[in-house]
Each structure stands twice: as C-alpha cells, then as structure tokens.
C-alpha positions as CSV (number, residue, x, y, z in Angstrom):
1,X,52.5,4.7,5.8
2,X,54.0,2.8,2.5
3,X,51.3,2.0,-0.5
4,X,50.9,-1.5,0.8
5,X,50.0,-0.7,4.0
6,X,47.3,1.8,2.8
7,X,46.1,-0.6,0.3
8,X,45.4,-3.2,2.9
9,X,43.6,-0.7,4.7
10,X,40.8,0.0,2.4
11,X,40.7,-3.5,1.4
12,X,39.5,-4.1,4.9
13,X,37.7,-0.5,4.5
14,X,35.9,-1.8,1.7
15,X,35.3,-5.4,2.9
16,X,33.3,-4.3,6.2
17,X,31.2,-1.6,4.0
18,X,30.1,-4.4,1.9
19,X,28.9,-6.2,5.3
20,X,27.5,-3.4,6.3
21,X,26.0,-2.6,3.4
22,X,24.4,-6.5,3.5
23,X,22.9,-5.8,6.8
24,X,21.5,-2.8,6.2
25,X,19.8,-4.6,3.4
26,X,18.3,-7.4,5.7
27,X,17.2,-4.8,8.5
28,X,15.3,-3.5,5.7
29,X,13.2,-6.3,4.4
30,X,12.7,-7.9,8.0
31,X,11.5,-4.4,9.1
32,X,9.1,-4.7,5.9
33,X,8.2,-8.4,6.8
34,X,7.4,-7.2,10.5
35,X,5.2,-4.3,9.4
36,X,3.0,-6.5,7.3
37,X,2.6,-9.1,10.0
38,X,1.2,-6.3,12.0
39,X,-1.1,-5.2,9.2
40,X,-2.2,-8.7,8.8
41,X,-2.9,-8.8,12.6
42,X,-4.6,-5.9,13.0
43,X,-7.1,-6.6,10.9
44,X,-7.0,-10.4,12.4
45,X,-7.7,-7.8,15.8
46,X,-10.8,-5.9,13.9
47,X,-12.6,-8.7,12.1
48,X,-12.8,-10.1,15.9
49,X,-14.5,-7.3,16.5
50,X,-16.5,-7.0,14.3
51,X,-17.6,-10.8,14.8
52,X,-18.1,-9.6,18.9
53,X,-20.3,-7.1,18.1
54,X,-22.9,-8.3,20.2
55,X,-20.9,-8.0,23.2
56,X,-20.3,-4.4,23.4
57,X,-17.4,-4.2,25.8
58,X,-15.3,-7.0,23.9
59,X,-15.6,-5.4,21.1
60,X,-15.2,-1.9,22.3
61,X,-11.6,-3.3,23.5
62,X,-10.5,-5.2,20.6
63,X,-11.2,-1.9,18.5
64,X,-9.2,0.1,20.5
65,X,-6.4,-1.9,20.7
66,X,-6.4,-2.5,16.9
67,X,-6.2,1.5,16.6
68,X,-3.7,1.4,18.9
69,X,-1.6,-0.8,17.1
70,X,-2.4,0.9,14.2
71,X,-1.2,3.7,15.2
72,X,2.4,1.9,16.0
73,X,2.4,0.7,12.3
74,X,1.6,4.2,11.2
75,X,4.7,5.6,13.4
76,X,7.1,2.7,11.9
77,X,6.4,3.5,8.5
C-alpha cells in the first residue's frame, strides 16, 4: 500500500472514531436522563402510596412495585 492510500485510511479511521466517540457521548446522557425519570417516578409511585394508605391493598401494590422498580434503577446504575 503506497502513503496515500494509508493516509486515506486513517482519515476515514479517525473520522468514524470521532462518530463513534459522539454517540457514545449521547448514550451516555440519555441513559442519565432515563435514570432520573425513573427516580422521579418512583417516588411519583410511593407518594401514591403513601396518599392510599387507607386502602391497604392499593397501597401494599404501589409499594411493591416502586421497590421493584427501584431495584431496576439500582441495577442500571
């Protein structure tokens, strides 16, 4: 392979690491914006149930499924 040849190559090397590099980036903060949605809806989930105390079986669910989706976040993080 002559020098220009080589030189094209990592141009186009280099080019598609920097894309790369860009979506790598944008995983990362939509994974960050994701995993403080949940946050913000799990306790959405236990201040429900905490407001349906009264009726014991609603808010024996809603609890559960707010430490079950806590327990998602925890694994993400």
């Amino acid at each position: 392979a002559n020098v220009d040849e080589v030189e094209t190559e990592v141009v186009e090397i280099e080019t598609k690491l920097d894309k790369l590099v860009k979506l790598c980036s944008g995983m990362i903060e939509a994974g960050k914006a994701y995993i403080s949605a949940n946050k913000l809806f799990v306790s959405g989930i236990r201040d429900l149930s905490q407001q349906c105390k009264k009726d014991e079986m609603i808010s024996e669910c809603l609890e559960k499924c707010g430490e079950s989706l806590q327990e998602i976040i925890n694994y993400h993080m």
